[in-house]
C-alpha positions as a Markdown table, in Angstrom:
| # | Residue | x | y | z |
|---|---|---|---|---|
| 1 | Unk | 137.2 | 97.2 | 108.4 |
| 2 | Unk | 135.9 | 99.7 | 110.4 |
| 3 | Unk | 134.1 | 99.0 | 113.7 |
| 4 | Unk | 132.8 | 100.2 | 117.2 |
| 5 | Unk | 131.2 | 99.2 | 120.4 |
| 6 | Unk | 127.9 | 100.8 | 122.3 |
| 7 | Unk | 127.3 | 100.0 | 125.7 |
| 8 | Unk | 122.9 | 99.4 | 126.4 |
| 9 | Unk | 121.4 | 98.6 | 129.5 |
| 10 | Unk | 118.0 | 96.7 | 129.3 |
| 11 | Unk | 115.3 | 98.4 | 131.0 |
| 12 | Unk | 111.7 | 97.6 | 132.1 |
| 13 | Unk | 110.3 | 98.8 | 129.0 |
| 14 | Unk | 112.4 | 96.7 | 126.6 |
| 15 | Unk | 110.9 | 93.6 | 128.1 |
| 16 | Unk | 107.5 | 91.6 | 127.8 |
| 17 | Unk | 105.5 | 90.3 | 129.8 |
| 18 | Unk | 107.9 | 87.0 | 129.9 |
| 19 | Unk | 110.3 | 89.1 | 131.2 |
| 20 | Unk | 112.8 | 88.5 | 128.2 |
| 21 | Unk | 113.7 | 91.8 | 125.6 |
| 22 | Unk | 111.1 | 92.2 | 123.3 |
| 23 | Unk | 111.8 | 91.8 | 119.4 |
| 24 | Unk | 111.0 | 94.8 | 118.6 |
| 25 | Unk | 113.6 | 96.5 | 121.1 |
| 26 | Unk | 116.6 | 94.7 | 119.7 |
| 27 | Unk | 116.4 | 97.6 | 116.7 |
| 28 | Unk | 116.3 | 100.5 | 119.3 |
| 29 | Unk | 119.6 | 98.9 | 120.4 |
| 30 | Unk | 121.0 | 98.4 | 117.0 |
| 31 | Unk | 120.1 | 101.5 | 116.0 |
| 32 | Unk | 121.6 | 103.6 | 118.7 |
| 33 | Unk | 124.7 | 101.8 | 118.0 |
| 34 | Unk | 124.8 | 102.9 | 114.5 |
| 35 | Unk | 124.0 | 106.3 | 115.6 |
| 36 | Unk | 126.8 | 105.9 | 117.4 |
| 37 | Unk | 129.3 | 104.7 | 115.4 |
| 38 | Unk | 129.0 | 107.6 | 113.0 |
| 39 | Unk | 129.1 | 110.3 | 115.9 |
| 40 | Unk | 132.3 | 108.4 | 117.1 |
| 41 | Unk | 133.7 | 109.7 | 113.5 |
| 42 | Unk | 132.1 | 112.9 | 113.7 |
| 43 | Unk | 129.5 | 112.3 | 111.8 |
| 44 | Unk | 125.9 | 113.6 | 112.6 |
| 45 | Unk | 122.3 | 112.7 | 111.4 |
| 46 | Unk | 121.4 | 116.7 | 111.4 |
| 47 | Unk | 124.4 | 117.4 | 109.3 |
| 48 | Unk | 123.6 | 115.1 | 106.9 |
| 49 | Unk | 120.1 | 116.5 | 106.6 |
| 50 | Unk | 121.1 | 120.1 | 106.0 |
| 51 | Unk | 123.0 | 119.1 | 103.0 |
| 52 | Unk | 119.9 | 117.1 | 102.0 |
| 53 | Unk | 121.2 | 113.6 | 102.8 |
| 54 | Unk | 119.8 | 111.0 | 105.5 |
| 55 | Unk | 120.2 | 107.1 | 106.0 |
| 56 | Unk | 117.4 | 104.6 | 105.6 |
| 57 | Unk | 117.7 | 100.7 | 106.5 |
| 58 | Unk | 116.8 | 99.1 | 103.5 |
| 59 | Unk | 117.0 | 95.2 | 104.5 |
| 60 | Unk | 117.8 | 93.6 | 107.9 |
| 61 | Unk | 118.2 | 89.9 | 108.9 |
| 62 | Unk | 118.1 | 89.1 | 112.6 |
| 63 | Unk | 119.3 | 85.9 | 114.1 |
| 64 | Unk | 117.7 | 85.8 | 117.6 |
| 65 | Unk | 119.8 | 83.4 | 119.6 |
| 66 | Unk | 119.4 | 83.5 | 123.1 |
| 67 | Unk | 117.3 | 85.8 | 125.1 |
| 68 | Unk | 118.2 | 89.4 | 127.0 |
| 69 | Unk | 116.6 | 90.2 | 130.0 |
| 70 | Unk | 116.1 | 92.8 | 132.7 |
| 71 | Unk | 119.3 | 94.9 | 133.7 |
| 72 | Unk | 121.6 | 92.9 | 131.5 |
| 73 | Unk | 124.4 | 95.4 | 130.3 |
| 74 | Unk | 124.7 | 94.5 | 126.4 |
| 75 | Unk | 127.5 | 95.4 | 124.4 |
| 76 | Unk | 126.5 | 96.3 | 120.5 |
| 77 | Unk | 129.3 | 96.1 | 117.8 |
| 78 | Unk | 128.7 | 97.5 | 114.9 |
| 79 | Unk | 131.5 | 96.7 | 112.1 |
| 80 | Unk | 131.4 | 97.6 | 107.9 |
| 81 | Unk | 131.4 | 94.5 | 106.0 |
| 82 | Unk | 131.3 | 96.8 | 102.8 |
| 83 | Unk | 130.7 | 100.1 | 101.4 |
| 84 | Unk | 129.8 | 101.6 | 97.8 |
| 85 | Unk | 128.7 | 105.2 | 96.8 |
| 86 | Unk | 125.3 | 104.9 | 98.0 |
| 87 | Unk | 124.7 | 101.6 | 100.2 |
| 88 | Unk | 126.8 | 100.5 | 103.6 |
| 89 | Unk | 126.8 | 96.7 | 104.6 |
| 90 | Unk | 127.0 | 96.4 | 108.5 |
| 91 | Unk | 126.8 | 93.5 | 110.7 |
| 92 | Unk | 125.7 | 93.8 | 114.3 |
| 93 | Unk | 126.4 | 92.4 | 117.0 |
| 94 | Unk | 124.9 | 91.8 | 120.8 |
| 95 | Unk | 126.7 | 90.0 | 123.1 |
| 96 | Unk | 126.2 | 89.7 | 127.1 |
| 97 | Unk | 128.9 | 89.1 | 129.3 |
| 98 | Unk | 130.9 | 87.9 | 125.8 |
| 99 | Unk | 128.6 | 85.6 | 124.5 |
| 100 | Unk | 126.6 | 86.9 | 121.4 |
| 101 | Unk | 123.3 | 86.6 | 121.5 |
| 102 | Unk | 121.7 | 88.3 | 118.8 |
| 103 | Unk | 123.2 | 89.2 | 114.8 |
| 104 | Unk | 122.0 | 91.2 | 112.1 |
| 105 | Unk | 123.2 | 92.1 | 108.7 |
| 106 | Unk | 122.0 | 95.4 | 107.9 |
| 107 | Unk | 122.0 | 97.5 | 104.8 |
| 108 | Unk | 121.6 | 101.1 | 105.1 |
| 109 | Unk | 121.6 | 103.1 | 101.8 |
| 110 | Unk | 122.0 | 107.2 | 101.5 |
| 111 | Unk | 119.3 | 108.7 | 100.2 |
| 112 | Unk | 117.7 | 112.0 | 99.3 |
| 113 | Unk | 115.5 | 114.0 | 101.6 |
| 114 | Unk | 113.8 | 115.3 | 98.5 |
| 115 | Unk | 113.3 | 111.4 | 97.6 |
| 116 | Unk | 115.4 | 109.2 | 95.8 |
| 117 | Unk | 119.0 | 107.3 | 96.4 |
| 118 | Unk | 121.5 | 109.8 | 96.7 |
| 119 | Unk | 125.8 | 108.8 | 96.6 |
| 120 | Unk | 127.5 | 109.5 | 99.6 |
| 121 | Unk | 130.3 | 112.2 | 100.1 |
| 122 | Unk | 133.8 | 111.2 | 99.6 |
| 123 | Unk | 134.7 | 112.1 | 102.8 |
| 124 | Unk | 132.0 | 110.0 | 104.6 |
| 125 | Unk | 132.7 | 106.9 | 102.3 |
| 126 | Unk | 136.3 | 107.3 | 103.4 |
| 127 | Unk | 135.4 | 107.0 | 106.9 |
| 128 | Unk | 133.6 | 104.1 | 106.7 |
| 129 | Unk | 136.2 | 102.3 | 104.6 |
């Protein structure tokens, strides 16, 4: 299946006041990286909106397993576990020096700006396959 890697760097805000990533910030991360995995196949989020398409995370399961901090350099793998007409099945990686320390399963589906699900191009499908 298709995959990629995005580098993040932790930074003062990501953290609490325990010094360890907040919860929260783990999405930023994983959503940069599947900004970024589309732009690596030349697709782009304002593209999609002119022909009246966008993505929206419909579920997400996190497995926190160890704790980022401060300055760490993360790497973020993104990889489809499965693609129909109108949902994508991802599963996320972060890892610190190789060792993973957080997982999600995502699902993103397409949907309509106007509202409503909406099936994905051919093209874009083919892509992700």
């Amino acid at each position: 299946m298709t995959s990629s890697t995005f580098t993040a760097r932790v930074y003062y805000e990501d953290t609490d006041f325990s010094g360890n990533v907040y919860h929260a910030a783990y999405l930023h991360f994983f959503e940069r990286a599947r900004t970024e995995f589309l732009r690596e196949r030349g697709v782009h989020h304002s593209e999609l909106v002119k022909d009246g398409i966008a993505f929206a995370v419909r579920s997400m399961s996190i497995d926190f397993k160890a704790a980022a901090h401060i300055d760490d350099l993360l790497e973020v793998a993104t990889e489809v576990a499965s693609v129909t007409p109108a949902r994508l099945n991802l599963v996320q990686s972060i890892s610190r020096d190789g060792v993973e320390i957080t997982r999600a399963e995502v699902q993103v589906v397409a949907i309509r700006t106007s509202g409503g699900v909406a099936r994905m191009p051919r093209d874009l499908m083919a892509l992700l396959r």
